[in-house]
C-alpha positions as CSV (number, residue, x, y, z in Angstrom):
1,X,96.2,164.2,135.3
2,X,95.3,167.8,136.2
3,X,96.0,168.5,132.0
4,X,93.5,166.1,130.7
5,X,91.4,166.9,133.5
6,X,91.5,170.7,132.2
7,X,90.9,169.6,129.0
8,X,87.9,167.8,130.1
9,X,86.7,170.8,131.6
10,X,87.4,173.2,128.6
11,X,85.5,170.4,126.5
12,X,82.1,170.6,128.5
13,X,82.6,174.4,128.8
14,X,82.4,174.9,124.6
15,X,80.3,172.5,123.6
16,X,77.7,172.4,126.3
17,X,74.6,170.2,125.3
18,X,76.1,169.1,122.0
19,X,77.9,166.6,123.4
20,X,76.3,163.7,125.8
21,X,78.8,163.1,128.3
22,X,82.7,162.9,129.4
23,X,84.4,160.3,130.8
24,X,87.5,160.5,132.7
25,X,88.6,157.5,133.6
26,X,92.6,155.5,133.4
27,X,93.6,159.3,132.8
28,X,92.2,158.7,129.3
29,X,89.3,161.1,128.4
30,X,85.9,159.8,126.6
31,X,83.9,162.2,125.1
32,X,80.3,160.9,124.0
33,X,78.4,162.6,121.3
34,X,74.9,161.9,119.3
35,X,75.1,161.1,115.5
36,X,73.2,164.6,114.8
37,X,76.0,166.5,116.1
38,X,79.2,164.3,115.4
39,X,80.6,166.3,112.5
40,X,79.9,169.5,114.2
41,X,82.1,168.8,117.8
42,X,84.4,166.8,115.5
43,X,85.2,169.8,113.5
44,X,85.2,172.4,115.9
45,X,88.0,169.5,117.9
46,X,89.8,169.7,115.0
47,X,89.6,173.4,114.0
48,X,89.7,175.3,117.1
49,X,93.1,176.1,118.3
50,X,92.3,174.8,121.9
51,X,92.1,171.6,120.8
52,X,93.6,171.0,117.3
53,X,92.8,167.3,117.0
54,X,94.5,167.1,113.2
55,X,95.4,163.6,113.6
56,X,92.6,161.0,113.2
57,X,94.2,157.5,114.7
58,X,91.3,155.0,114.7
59,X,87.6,154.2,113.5
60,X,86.6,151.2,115.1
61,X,82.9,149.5,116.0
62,X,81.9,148.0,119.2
63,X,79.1,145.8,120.2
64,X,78.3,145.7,123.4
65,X,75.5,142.5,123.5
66,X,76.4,140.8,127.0
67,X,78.0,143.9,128.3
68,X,78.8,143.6,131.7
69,X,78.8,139.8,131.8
70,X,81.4,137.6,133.0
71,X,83.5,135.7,130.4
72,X,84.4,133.1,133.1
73,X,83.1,132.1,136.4
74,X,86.4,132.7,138.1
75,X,85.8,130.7,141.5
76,X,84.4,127.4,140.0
77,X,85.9,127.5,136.3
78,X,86.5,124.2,136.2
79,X,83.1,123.0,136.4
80,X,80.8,125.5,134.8
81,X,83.7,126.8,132.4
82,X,81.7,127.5,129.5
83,X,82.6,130.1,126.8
84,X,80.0,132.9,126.6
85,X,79.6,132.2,122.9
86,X,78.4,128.7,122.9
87,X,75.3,130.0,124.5
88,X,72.6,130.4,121.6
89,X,69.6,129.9,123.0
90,X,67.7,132.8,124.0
91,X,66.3,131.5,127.1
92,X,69.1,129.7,128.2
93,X,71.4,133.6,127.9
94,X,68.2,135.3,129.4
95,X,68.2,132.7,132.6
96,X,69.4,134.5,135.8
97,X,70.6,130.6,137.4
98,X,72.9,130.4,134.3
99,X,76.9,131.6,134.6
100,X,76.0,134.0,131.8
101,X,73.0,135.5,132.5
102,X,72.2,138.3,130.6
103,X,73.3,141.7,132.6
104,X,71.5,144.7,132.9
105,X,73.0,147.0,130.7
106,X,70.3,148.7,128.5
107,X,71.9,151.1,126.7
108,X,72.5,151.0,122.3
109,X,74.0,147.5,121.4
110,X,76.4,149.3,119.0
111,X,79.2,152.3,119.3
112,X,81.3,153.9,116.7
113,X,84.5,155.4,118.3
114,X,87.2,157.4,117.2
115,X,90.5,158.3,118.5
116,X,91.9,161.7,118.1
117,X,95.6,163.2,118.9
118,X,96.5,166.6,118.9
119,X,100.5,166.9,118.3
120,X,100.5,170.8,119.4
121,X,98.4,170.2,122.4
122,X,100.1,167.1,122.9
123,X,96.6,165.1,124.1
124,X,94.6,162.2,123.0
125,X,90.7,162.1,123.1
126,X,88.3,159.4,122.3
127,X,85.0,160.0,120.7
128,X,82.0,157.7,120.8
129,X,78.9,157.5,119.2
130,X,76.2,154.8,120.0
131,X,73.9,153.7,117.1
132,X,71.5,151.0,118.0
133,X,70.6,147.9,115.8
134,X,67.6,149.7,113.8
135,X,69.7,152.1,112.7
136,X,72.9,151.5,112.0
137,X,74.0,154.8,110.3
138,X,76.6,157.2,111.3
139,X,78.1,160.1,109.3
140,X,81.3,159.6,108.0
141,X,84.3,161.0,109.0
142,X,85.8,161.3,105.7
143,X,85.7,165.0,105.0
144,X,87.4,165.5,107.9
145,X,89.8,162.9,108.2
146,X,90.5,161.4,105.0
147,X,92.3,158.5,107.2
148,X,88.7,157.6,108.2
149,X,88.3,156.3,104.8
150,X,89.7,152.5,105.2
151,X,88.6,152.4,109.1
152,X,85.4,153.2,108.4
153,X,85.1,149.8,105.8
154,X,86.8,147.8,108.4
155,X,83.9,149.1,110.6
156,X,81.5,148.4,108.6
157,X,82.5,145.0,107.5
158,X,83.1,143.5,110.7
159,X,80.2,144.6,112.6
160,X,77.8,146.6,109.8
161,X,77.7,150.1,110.7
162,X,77.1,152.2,108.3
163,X,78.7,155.1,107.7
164,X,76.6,157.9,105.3
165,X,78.7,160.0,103.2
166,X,81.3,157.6,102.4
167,X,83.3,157.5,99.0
168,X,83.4,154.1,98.8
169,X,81.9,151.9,101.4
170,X,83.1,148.5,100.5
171,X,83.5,145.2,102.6
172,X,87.9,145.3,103.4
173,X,88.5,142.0,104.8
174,X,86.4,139.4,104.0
175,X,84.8,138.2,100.9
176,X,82.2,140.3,98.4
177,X,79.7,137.4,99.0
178,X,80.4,136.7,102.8
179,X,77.1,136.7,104.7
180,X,77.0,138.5,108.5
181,X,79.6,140.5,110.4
182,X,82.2,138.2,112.0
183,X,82.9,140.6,114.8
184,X,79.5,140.9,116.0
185,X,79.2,139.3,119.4
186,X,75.8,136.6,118.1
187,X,78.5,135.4,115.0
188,X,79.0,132.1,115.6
189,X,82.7,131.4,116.6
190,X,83.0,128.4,114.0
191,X,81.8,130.9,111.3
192,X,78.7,130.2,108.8
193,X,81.1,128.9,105.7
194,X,84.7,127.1,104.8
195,X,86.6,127.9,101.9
196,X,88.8,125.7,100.0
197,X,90.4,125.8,96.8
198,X,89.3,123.1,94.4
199,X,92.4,121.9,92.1
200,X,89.4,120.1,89.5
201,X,87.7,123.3,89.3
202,X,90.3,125.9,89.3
203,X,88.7,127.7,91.9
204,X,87.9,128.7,95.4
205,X,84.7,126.9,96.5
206,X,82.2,127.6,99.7
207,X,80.9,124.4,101.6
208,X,78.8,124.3,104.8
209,X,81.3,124.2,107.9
210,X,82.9,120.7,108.8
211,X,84.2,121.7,112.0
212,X,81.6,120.2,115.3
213,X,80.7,123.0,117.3
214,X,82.6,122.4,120.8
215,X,82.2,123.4,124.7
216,X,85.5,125.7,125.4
217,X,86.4,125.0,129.0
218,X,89.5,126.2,131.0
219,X,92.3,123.4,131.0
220,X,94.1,122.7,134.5
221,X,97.2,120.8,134.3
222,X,97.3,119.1,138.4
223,X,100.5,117.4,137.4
224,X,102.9,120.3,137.4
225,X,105.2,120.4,139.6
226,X,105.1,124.2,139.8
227,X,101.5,124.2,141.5
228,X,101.7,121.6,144.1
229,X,101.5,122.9,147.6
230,X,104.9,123.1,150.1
231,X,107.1,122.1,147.3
């Protein structure tokens, strides 16, 4: 603890006001930067011998619509056991009396984050950088990190960050015609399409989903033997 917590230290001492915040929390350290000055504390983490972060790990995006709110309401599950994501009406989210009331977290809906490892200093670090839904645009880590290449696709693919200064920022996982970002938290769990493959046709073909949209609620089996009480 008392190494990362140097590290931490050493961190807000060099880069003062370039960076937003640290974070020290699970003994892992969080380091929280602006878009305008991403490449420059990136660099200087991987260049400057104190820190020689020369291994890039992860890109990933976040989205953090309905931060803070409860996926389950754990004392009465099985009567108001609704999944979050059936919820699509505005009002219905935005009403306090309702199990997923919307919480009060304000901040930018969406987060880049990278995870960094330095081999010679033996530590890990994770930088963020929030974006919010106007403006989705990062700069890319490329240059830096030629690993960032693929991660950043798979960022921008499955929740539509954009990342500026890309060689070739191309959907990764999902189709060149598929519409939305299926990780996004407001993508609808049954999805928007179905695919088949049509054997008259000789090809894949897109149809509007078959499958009902369902309530998900928590399943209690009162039979088992392994929950019944003195036995």
């Amino acid at each position: 603890m008392a190494d990362i917590e140097t590290l931490q230290t050493k961190i807000q001492k060099r880069f003062g006001s370039e960076i937003d915040k640290t974070i020290l929390a699970n003994n892992e350290l969080t380091i929280e930067v602006s878009k305008d000055n991403l490449l420059s504390v990136a660099k200087a983490l991987r260049d400057e011998p104190d820190f020689d972060f020369k291994m890039l790990i992860d890109v990933c995006g976040v989205d953090y619509l309905h931060y803070g709110v409860s996926e389950w309401q754990s004392e009465s599950a099985t009567g108001t056991g609704f999944e979050r994501g059936v919820l699509t009406d505005p009002a219905e989210i935005q009403n306090e009396n309702t199990p997923f009331a919307k919480a009060a977290y304000s901040g930018a809906r969406f987060a880049s984050v990278c995870h960094l490892l330095s081999i010679t200093q033996n530590h890990r670090i994770r930088l963020r950088t929030f974006v919010t839904e106007n403006d989705l645009i990062l700069p890319s880590l490329t240059e830096l990190w030629p690993a960032a290449n693929w991660f950043e696709r798979e960022s921008f693919d499955l929740f539509g960050i954009m990342y500026e200064g890309h060689p070739d920022l191309r959907r990764i996982l999902t189709d060149y015609g598929f519409v939305g970002h299926p990780f996004r938290k407001d993508f609808p769990l049954i999805g928007k399409v179905e695919a088949r493959y049509d054997a008259k046709q000789r090809r894949v073909v897109y149809e509007k989903v078959s499958i009902e949209p369902r309530i998900l609620e928590p399943k209690v089996i009162r039979t088992d033997p392994r929950y019944k009480v003195g036995e």
